[in-house]
C-alpha positions as CSV (number, residue, x, y, z in Angstrom):
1,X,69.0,99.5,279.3
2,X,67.3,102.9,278.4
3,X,64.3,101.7,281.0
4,X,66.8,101.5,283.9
5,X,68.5,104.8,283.2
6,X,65.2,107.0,282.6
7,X,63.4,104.9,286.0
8,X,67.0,105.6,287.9
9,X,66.9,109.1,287.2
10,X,63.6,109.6,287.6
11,X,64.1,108.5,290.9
12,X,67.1,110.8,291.4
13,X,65.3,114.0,290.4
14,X,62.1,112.9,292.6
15,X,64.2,112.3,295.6
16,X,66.6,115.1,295.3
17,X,63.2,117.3,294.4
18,X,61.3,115.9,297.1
19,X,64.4,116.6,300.0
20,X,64.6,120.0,299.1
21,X,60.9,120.4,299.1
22,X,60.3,119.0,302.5
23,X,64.1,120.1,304.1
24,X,62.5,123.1,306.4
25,X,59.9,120.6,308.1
26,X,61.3,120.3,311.3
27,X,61.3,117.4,312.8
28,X,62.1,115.7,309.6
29,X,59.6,113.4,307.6
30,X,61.5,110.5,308.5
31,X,60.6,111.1,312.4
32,X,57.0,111.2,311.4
33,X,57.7,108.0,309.3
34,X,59.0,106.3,312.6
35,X,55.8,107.7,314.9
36,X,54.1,104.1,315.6
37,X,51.8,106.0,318.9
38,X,48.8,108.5,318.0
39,X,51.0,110.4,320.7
40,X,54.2,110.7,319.1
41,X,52.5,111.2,315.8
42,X,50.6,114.0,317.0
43,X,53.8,115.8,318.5
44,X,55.5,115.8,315.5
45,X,52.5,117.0,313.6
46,X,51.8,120.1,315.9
47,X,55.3,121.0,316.2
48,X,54.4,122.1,312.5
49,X,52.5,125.0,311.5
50,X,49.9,124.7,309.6
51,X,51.5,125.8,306.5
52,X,54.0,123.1,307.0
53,X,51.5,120.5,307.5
54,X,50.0,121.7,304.6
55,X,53.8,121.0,303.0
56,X,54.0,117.9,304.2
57,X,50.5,117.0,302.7
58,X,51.2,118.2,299.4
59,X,54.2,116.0,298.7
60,X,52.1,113.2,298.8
61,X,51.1,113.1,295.5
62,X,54.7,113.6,294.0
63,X,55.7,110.9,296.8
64,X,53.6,108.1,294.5
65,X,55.4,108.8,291.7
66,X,58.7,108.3,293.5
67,X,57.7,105.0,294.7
68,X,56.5,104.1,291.7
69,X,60.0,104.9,289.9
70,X,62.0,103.4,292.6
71,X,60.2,100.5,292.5
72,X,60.3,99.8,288.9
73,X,63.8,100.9,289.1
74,X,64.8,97.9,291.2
75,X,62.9,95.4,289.0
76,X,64.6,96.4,285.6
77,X,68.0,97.2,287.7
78,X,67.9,93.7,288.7
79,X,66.6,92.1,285.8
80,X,67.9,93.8,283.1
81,X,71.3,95.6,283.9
82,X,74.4,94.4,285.2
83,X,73.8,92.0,287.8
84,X,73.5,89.0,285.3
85,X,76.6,88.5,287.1
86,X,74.7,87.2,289.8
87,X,74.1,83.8,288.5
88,X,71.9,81.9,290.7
89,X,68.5,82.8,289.5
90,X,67.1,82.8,292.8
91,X,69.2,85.5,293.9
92,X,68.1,87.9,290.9
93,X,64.4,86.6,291.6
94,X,64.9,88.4,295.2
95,X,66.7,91.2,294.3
96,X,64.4,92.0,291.9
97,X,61.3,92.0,294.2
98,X,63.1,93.9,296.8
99,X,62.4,97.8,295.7
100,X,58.8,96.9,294.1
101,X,57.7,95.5,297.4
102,X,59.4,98.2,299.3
103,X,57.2,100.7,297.4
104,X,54.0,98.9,298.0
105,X,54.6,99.0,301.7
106,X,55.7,103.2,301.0
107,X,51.9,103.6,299.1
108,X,50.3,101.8,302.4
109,X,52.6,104.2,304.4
110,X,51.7,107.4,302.6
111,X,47.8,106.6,302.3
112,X,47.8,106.1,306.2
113,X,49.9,109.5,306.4
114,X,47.4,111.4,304.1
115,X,44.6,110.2,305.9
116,X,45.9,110.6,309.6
117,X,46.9,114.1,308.8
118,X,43.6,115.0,307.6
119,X,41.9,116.1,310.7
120,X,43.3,114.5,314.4
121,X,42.6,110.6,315.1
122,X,43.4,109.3,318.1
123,X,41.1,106.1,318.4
124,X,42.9,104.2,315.7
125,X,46.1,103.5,317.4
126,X,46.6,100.1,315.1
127,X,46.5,102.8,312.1
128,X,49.6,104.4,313.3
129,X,51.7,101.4,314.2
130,X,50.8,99.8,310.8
131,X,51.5,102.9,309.4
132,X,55.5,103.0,311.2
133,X,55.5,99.0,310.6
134,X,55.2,99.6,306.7
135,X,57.5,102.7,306.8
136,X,60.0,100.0,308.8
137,X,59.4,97.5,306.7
138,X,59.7,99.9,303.8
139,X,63.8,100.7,304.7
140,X,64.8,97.5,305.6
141,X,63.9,96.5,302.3
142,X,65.5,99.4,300.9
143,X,68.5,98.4,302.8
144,X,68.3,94.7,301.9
145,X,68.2,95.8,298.3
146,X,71.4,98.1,298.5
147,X,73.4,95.5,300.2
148,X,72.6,92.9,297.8
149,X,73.2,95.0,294.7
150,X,76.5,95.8,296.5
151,X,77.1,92.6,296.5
152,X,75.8,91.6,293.0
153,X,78.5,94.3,291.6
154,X,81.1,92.3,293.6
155,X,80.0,89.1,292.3
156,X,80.5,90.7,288.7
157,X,83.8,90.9,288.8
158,X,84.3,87.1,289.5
């Protein structure tokens, strides 16, 4: 149980630390997360200075290590703390592998974004659509785990 609490507040602190960080890029990061064009990638990026693109570049590495606590968060959250309520093993099995996929698809996401914001690129358009399909992908599965871990709790109580 330890492993759950330190990996769930681990992922607090990051997440509450990475918000703040990035709050005064404006548009948001999630807009840029959500650019699937070289065109609509590019306007978000030049509506920032330069120092904010440096910003935005610089969370990166710190972004890694968020995944990397969410994700295992989600494994020992669904494997080890209280949704042995959930009984059918196949819904644990899936729950489990909801966060640690979403963070694989988050690392493709933030290796595109680190390498698109490097210098402009506007002959790869497949780079930037797989780069807003992962970051899609990546919050539906966030999603998907919430509900069912809302629902696991409920099932606890039967």
């Amino acid at each position: 149980m330890r492993a759950v609490w330190i990996s769930g507040l681990s992922t607090l602190a990051l997440g509450v630390g990475l918000f703040w960080y990035l709050a005064p890029l404006d548009p948001g990061v999630l807009a840029l997360q959500f650019a699937f064009s070289p065109r609509t990638f590019g306007q978000i990026v030049h509506f920032w200075s330069p120092a904010d693109l440096a910003r935005y570049r610089s969370h990166l590495p710190a972004d890694f290590a968020l995944l990397f606590a969410y994700g295992l968060f989600g494994y020992l959250w669904a494997t080890r703390a209280g949704v042995t309520a959930a009984r059918e093993p196949a819904f644990r099995r899936v729950l489990s592998w909801l966060l640690p996929v979403a963070a694989c698809f988050d690392a493709v996401e933030n290796a595109l974004h680190w390498w698109l914001t490097d210098v402009p690129r506007f002959g790869v358009a497949p780079l930037y659509a797989a780069s807003g399909a992962a970051s899609s992908l990546k919050w539906l599965l966030i999603l998907g785990f919430g509900l069912l871990g809302v629902y696991a709790l409920y099932r606890a109580d039967d």
